[in-house]
N, C-alpha and C positions, 0 to 999 in steps of 0.2 A: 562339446557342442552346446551351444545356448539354446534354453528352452525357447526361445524367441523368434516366432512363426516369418520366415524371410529373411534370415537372417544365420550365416555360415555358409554352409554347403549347399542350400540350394542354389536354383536359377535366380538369376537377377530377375528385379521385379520394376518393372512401370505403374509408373501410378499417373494420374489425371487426368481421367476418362476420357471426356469429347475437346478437350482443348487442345489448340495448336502446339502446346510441348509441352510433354511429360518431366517429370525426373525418376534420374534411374540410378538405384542404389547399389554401388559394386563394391565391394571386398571394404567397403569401410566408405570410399569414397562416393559425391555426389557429382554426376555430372547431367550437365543439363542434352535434354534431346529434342529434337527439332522434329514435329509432326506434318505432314500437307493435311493442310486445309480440307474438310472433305468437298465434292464437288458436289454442286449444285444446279440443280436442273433446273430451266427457264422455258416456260409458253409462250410463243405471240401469235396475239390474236389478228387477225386481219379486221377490213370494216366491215368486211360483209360477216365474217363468224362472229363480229360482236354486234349484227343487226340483227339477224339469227338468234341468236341470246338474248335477247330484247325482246324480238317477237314472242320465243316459246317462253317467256317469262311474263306478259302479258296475255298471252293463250291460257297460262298454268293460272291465272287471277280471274280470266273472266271466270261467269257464272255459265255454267253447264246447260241451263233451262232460263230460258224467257219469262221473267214473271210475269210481262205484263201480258205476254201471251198464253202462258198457263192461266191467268186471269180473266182475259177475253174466252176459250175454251168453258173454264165455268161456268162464267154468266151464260152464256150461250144454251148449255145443256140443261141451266135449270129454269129459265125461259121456254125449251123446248125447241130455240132455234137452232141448233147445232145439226148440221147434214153430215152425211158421209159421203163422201163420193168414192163410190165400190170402187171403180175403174183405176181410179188414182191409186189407192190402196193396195190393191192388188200389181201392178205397176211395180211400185215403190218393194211388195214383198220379192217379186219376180227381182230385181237387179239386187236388191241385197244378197239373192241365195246364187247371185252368179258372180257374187262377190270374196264366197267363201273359198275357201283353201280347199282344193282337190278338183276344181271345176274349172 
């Protein structure tokens, strides 16, 4: 028996990983093997799923906060002109909390 790992008594061995065909070493001889292709999966988009992807990619880019509105609130407040209006406020709390989960 040869010290030589793959070689006598074992299993025949494949060699050439992800390529279309291997070679496979038997009792001395080399014969060539034919592998399939692996298969490959394909996405199509429609026009409306790739407007869709457009939009929430331009949503994901704006800015979260209004500067120039965070801006105008400033001046306002250190002017002294800046009002609340309770009514509104309270309003605005009221539909958030019947917006939460469980309600």
């Amino acid at each position: 028996m040869s010290k030589i790992q793959g070689y006598g008594t074992q299993p025949p061995v494949v060699t050439g990983g992800n390529r279309t065909s291997a070679t496979e070493r038997t009792g001395g001889e080399i014969a060539k093997v034919e592998k399939a292709a692996p298969a490959r999966d394909s996405v199509t988009l429609t026009d409306s799923a790739r407007s869709l992807q457009k939009l929430a990619e331009a949503v994901a880019a704006a800015p979260v906060v209004s500067e120039s509105r965070v801006e105008s609130i400033k001046n306002a407040i250190a002017q002294g002109k800046y009002e609340v209006n309770a009514e509104r406020v309270a309003e605005k709390m009221l539909a958030a909390g019947r917006e939460l989960p469980g309600r």
